[in-house]
KEFI-338232 format. One record per residue (C-alpha): residue in one letter; y, x, z. Coordinates in steps of 0.02 Angstrom, whole numbers, padded with zeros to 5 digits, always signed. Layout:
REM KEFI-338232
aYXZ/...
***
This chain:
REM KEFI-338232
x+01164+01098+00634/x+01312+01136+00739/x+01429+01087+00580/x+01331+00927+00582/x+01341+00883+00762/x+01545+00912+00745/x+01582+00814+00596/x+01462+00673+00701/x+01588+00706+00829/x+01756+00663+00738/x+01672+00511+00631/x+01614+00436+00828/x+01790+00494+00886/x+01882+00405+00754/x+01778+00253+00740/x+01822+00233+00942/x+02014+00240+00896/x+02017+00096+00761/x+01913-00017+00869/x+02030+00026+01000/x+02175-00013+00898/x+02122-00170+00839/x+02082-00225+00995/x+02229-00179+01093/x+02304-00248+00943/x+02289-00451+01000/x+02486-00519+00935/x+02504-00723+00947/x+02630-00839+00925/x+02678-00876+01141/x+02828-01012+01080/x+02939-01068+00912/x+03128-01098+00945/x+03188-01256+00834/x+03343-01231+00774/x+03416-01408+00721/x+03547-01356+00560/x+03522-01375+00379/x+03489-01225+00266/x+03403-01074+00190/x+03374-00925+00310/x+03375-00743+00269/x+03385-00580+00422/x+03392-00591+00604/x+03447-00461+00720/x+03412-00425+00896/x+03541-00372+01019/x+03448-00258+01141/x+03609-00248+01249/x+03613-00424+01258/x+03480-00578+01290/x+03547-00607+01106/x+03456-00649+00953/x+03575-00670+00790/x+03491-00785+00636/x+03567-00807+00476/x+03556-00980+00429/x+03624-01075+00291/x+03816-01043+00286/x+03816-01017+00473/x+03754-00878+00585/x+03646-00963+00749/x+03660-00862+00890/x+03520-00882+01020/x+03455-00844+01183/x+03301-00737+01138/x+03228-00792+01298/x+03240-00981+01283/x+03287-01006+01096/x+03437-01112+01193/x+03599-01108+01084/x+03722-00965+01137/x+03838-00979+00998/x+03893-01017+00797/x+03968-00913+00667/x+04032-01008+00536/x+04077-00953+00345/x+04083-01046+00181/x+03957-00963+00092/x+03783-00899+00132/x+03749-00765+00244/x+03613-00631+00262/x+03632-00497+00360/x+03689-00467+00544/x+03737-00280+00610/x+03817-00238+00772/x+03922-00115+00825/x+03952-00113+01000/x+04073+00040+01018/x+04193-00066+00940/x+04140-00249+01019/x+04129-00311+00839/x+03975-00375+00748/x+03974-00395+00523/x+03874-00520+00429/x+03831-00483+00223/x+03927-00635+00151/x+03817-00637-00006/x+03911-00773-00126/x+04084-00756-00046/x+04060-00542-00081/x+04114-00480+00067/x+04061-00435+00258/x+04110-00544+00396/x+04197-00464+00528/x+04167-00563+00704/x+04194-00525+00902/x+04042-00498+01010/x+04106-00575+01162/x+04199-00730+01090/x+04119-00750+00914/x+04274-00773+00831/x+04293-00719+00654/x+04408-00560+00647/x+04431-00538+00463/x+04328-00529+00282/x+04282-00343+00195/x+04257-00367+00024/x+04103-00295-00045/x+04011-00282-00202/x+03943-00457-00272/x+03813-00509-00182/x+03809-00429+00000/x+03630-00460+00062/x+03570-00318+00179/x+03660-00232+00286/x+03633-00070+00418/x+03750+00011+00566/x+03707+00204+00508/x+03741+00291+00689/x+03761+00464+00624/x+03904+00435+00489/x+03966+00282+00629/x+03987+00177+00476/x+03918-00017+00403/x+03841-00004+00250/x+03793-00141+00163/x+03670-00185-00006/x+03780-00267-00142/x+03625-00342-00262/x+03717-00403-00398/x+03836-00262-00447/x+03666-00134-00383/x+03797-00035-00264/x+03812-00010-00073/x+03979-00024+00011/x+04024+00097+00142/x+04147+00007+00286/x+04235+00103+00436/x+04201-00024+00596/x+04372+00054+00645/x+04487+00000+00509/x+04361-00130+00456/x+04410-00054+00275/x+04286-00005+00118/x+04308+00190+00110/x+04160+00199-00019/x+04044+00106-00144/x+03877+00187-00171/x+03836+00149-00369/x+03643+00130-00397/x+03534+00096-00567/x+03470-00060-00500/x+03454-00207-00363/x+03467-00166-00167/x+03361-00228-00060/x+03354-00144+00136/x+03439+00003+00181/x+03373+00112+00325/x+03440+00285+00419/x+03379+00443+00504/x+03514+00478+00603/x+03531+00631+00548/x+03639+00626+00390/x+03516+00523+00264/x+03527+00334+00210/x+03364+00271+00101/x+03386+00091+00004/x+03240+00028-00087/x+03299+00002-00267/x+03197-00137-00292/x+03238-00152-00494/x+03166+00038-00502/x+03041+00027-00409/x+03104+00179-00316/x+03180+00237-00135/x+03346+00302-00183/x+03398+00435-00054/x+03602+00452+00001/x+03691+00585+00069/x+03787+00479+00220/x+03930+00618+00227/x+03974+00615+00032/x+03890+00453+00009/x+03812+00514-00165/x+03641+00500-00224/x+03537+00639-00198/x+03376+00580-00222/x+03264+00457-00314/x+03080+00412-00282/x+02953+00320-00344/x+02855+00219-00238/x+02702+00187-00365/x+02595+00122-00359/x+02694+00015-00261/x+02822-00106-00348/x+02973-00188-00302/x+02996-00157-00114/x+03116-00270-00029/x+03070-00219+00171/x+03112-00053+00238/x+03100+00033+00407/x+03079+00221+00469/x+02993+00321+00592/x+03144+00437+00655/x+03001+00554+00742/x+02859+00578+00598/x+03006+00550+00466/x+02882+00427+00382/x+02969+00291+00272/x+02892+00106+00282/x+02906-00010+00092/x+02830-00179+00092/x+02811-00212-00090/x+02785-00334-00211/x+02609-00310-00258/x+02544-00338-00060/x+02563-00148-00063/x+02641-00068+00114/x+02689+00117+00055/x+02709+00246+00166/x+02811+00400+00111/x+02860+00567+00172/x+03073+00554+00205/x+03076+00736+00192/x+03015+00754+00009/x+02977+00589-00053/x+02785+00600-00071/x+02663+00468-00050/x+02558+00478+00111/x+02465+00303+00118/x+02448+00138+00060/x+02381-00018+00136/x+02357-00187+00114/x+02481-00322+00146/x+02507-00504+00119/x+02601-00583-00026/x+02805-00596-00014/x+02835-00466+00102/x+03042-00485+00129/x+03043-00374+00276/x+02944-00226+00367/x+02998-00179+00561/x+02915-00045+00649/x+02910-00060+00822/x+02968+00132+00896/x+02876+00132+01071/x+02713+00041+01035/x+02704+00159+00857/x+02682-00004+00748/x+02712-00055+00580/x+02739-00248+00542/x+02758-00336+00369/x+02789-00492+00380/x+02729-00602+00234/x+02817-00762+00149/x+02626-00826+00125/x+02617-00869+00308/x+02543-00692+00365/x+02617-00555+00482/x+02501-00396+00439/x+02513-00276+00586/x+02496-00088+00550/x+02466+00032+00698/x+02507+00217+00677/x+02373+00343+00733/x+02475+00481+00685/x+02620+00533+00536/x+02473+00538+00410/x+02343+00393+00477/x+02376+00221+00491/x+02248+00075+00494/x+02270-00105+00469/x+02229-00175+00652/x+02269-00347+00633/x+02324-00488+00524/x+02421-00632+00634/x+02443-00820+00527/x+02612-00866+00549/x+02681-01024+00438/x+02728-01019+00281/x+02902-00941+00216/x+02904-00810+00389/x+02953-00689+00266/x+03073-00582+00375/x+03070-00533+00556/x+03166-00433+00669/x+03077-00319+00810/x+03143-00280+01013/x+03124-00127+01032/x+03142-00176+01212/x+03018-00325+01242/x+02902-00292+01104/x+02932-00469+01036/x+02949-00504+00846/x+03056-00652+00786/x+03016-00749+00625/x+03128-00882+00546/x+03022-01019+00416/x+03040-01209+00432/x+02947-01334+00333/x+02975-01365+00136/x+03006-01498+00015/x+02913-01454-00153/x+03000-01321-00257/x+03099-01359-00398/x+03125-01305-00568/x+03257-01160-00553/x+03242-01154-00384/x+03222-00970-00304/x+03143-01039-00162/x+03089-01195-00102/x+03207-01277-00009/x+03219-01296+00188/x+03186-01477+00232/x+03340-01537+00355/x+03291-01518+00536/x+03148-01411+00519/x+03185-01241+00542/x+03131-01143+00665/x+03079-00953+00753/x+02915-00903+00787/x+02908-00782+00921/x+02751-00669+00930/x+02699-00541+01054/x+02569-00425+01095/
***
């Protein structure tokens, strides 16, 4: 009897923390920032030293006031561009030029472009690891990493993988993990040789392109192509969890403070995970966005997540991706 009257316990006790979770769990979109430029869209990145919110757009990085969505700024390049990371110990921010291969090197202050890094072919994410103090970027095309000293602004390494980069994401304390999307597998890299030390599979997850960490639990976040969010141990590469996510997830955050997971869907879903504890997380809530709010970028100060979409013309043949129609694109900002 008493065995039954504790297990009644925990099952009441449990049930009271996911109904608490969901509830507390009430995201909306509070505004959208229109953004009047021509173009795809890939990453954004939030400056949390800053009122700054950087947005890859076209062949042009917009930079933003993430208050008012009121123009601060524009970084212009001749190809695409995917990836922002900032390095503020050196007053110099680097943006993945995917088609021209290399890493834009810009000034923080005056936005003025300070030089090109060459890269593998096709830079497309990119990272600031803060243990090895060193840019890192994912090269899709040749399936390597390149390794670039925000000093010297010089390549010092190229990670070669067995398959396509997608997101890259660190400890900070001596480990980088890139979802090898081709392989469906996190490939783990030693950021003081920068070798490969470890490969794991994420099944029965496939083909994860977003990526983010839990530096405390040392839990691993993949948003996958199947609507699969995987959740794996970054100490020995086993599968805790799985849940359920929307379709074309291009990006996962996780939100340090408030202990939240978000995967934010290309179907015109954000799916919000909440974290009871490093081995038990529930789905509390899934928020409609628009569709094509495939990535996002968290504050870890405000709480607010940023998504970039815009409206479509029909997709073509051969086309990727439908195309952006001119004038339309945009940044959903949700809160809690």
């Amino acid at each position: 009897m008493k065995k039954i009257t504790i297990l009644s316990f925990v099952i009441l006790l449990s049930t009271l923390t996911i109904v608490k979770a969901q509830k507390n769990a009430a995201y909306h979109i509070v505004k959208t920032f229109h953004i009047k430029s021509s173009g795809g869209y890939d990453y954004t990145t939030v400056d949390t030293a800053s009122n700054r919110l950087y947005v890859s757009h076209g062949t042009q990085v917009n930079v933003i006031d993430k208050v008012t969505g009121d123009s601060i700024g524009v970084i212009k390049s001749e190809k695409d561009v995917h990836g922002i990371a900032l390095v503020h110990a050196v007053g110099k921010g680097y943006i993945t030029n995917g088609g021209a291969n290399s890493v834009i090197v810009f000034d923080l202050k005056t936005f003025q472009i300070l030089g090109h890094v060459p890269t593998g072919q096709f830079a497309d994410g990119i990272i600031y690891d803060d243990f090895s103090k060193k840019v890192i970027t994912c090269n899709g095309k040749s399936k390597s990493m390149t390794v670039i000293d925000p000093v010297s602004d010089k390549a010092i390494a190229t990670v070669q993988l067995t398959g396509w980069p997608e997101t890259a994401a660190s400890d900070g304390r001596g480990k980088i993990y890139v979802n090898n999307a081709e392989k469906s597998e996190i490939d783990v890299i030693d950021a003081t040789t920068y070798k490969v030390i470890n490969n794991w599979p994420i099944a029965p997850g496939k083909s994860a392109s977003g990526l983010a960490i839990d530096r405390v639990n040392m839990r691993l976040f993949a948003g996958c192509d199947n609507k699969l969010l995987v959740v794996m141990n970054a100490l020995n590469g086993k599968i805790v969890t799985t849940l359920p996510i929307g379709d074309e997830c291009d990006a996962v955050g996780f939100d340090k403070k408030l202990r939240t997971i978000y995967s934010s869907n290309g179907e015109g879903m954000l799916t919000i995970i909440k974290e009871l504890n490093a081995d038990k997380f529930i789905v509390a809530q899934n928020l409609k966005t628009k569709e094509g709010a495939r990535t996002h970028a968290v504050d870890q100060l405000t709480h607010i997540i940023y998504l970039p979409t815009g409206e479509f013309e029909p997709k073509k043949a051969g086309d990727f991706r439908p195309k952006v129609k001119p004038g339309t694109f945009q940044i959903l900002v949700v809160k809690p």
